[in-house]
Each structure stands twice: as structure tokens, then as C-alpha cells.
C-alpha positions in Angstrom: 0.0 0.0 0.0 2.7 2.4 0.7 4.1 1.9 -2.9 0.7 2.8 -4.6 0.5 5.7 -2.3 3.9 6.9 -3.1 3.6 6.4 -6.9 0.3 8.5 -6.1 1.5 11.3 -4.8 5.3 11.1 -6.1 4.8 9.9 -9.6 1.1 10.7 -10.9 1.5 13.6 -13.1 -2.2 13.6 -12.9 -4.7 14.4 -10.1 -6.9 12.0 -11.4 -4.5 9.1 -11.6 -3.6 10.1 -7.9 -6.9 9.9 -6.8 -7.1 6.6 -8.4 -4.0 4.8 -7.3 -4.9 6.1 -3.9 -8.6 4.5 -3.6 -7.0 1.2 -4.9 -4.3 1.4 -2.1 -7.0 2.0 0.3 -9.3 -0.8 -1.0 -5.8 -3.2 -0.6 -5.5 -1.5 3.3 -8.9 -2.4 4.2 -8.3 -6.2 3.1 -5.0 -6.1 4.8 -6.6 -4.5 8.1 -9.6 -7.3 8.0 -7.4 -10.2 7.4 -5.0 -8.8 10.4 -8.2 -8.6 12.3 -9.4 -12.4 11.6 -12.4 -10.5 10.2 -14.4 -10.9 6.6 -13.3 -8.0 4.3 -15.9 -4.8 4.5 -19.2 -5.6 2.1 -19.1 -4.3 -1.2 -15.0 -3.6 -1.4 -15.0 -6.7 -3.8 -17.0 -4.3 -6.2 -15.1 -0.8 -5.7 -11.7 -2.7 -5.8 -12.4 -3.9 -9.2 -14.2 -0.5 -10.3 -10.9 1.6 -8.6 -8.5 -1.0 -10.4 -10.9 -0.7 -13.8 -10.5 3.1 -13.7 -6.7 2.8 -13.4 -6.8 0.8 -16.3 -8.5 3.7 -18.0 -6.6 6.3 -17.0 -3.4 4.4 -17.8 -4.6 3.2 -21.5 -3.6 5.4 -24.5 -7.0 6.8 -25.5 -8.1 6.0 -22.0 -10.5 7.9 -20.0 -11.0 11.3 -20.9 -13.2 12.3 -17.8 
């Protein structure tokens, strides 16, 4: 997590690309923090970790997301 946070705020030449990397780094914390916790990961992260990691994908494609 600290890597995608870092190559958030270090690296992204972009705010939205930041912004991006950094909800997929806190999707990846919060399955870290459950599993640490011997709990089930948080309903409905299954869904935003695959729409945060889909919009990096779009951001990060030539002729990617333009919004």
C-alpha cells in the first residue's frame, strides 16, 4: 500500500490518476486491516476494488478515459 501511495502522490503527473492509485491502495488497506483482524473484508470492497483498479486501467490506456 505504501508503494501505490507513493507512486500517487510522487509519480502521478495527474490528479486523477492520484486519486485513483490512492482509492485502490485503500481498497488493498482495508483487506489487509480485516485479514490482520481475523475479520471478513468490509461488504461491497470486492466491487469498488475492481471499479478503482478498472479506472486505473483507463486512466493508464492510451485513449483512455478522458473524464
Amino acid at each position: 500500500m505504501d508503494g501505490l501511495n507513493a507512486a500517487a502522490a510522487a509519480k502521478a503527473k495527474d490528479a486523477k490518476v492520484r486519486d485513483a492509485m490512492s482509492a485502490l491502495a485503500d481498497d488493498y488497506r482495508q483487506i489487509l486491516d480485516a485479514v490482520a483482524a481475523g475479520q471478513p473484508a468490509p461488504t461491497g470492497l470486492d466491487d469498488k476494488l475492481g471499479k478503482d483498479a478498472n479506472r486505473i486501467d483507463e486512466l493508464c490506456t492510451i485513449g483512455g478515459a478522458t473524464d
